[in-house]
Legacy VTK file of the C-alpha trace (Angstrom):
# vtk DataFile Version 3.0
C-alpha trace
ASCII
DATASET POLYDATA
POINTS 77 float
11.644 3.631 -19.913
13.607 1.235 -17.899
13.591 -2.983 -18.198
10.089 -3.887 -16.937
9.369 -0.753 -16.093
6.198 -0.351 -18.119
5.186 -3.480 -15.988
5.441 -2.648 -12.660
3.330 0.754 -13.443
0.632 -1.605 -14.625
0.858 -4.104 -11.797
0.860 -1.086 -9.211
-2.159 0.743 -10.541
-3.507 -2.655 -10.653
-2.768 -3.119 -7.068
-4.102 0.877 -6.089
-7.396 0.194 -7.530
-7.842 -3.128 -5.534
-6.508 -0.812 -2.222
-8.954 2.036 -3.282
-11.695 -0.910 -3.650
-11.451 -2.382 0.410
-11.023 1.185 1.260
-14.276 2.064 -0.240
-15.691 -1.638 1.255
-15.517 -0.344 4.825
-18.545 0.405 6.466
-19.467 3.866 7.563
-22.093 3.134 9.819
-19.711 2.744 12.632
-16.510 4.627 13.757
-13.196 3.424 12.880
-12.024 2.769 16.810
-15.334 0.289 16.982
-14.220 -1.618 13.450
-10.690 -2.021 14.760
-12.333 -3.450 18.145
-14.239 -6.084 15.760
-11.371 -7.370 13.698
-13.999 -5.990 10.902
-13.342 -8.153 8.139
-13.300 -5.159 5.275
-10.089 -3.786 7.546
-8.108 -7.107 7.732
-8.739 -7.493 3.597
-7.201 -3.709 3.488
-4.340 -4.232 5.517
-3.979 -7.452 3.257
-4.295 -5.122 -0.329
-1.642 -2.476 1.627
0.826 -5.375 2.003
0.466 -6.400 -1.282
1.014 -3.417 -2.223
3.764 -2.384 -0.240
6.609 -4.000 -2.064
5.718 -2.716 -5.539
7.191 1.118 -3.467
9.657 -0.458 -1.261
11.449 -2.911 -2.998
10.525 -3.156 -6.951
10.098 0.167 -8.388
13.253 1.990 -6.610
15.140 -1.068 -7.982
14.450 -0.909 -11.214
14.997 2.951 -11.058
18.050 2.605 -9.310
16.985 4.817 -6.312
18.759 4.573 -2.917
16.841 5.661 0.238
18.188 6.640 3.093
16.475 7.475 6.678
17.693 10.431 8.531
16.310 12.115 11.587
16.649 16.175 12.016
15.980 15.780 15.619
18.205 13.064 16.829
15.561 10.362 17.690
LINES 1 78
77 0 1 2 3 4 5 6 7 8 9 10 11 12 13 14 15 16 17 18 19 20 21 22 23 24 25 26 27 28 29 30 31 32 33 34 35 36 37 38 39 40 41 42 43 44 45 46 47 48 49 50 51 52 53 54 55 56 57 58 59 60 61 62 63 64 65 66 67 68 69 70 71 72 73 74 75 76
């Protein structure tokens, strides 16, 4: 219900379904450790979608919601 909110939700899902769509690009035939030793090009377009979608958590939406996050560690590292 906030400013632009209804926009952002569109423009994420938006951006999800192109994520979900290189996710489901990458080939199976092969293991994951041998793609990443290739540079396949179906992982370097997901890492691309991930970054794209990226902001849309980290910076937009907790804006508009007026969220603050913080980082803690229980452990002291």
């Amino acid at each position: 219900s906030v400013e632009w909110g209804e926009e952002l939700v569109t423009r994420t899902l938006a951006q999800i379904a192109v994520v979900e769509e290189a996710f489901a690009a990458i080939p199976t035939d092969r293991t994951f450790k041998v793609l990443v030793a290739e540079e396949h090009p179906t992982l370097v377009n997901l890492q691309k979608e991930l970054q794209t979608l990226l902001p849309f958590f980290k910076g937009q939406m907790h804006s508009l919601l007026g969220l603050a996050v913080t980082f803690s560690t229980i452990d002291g590292d």
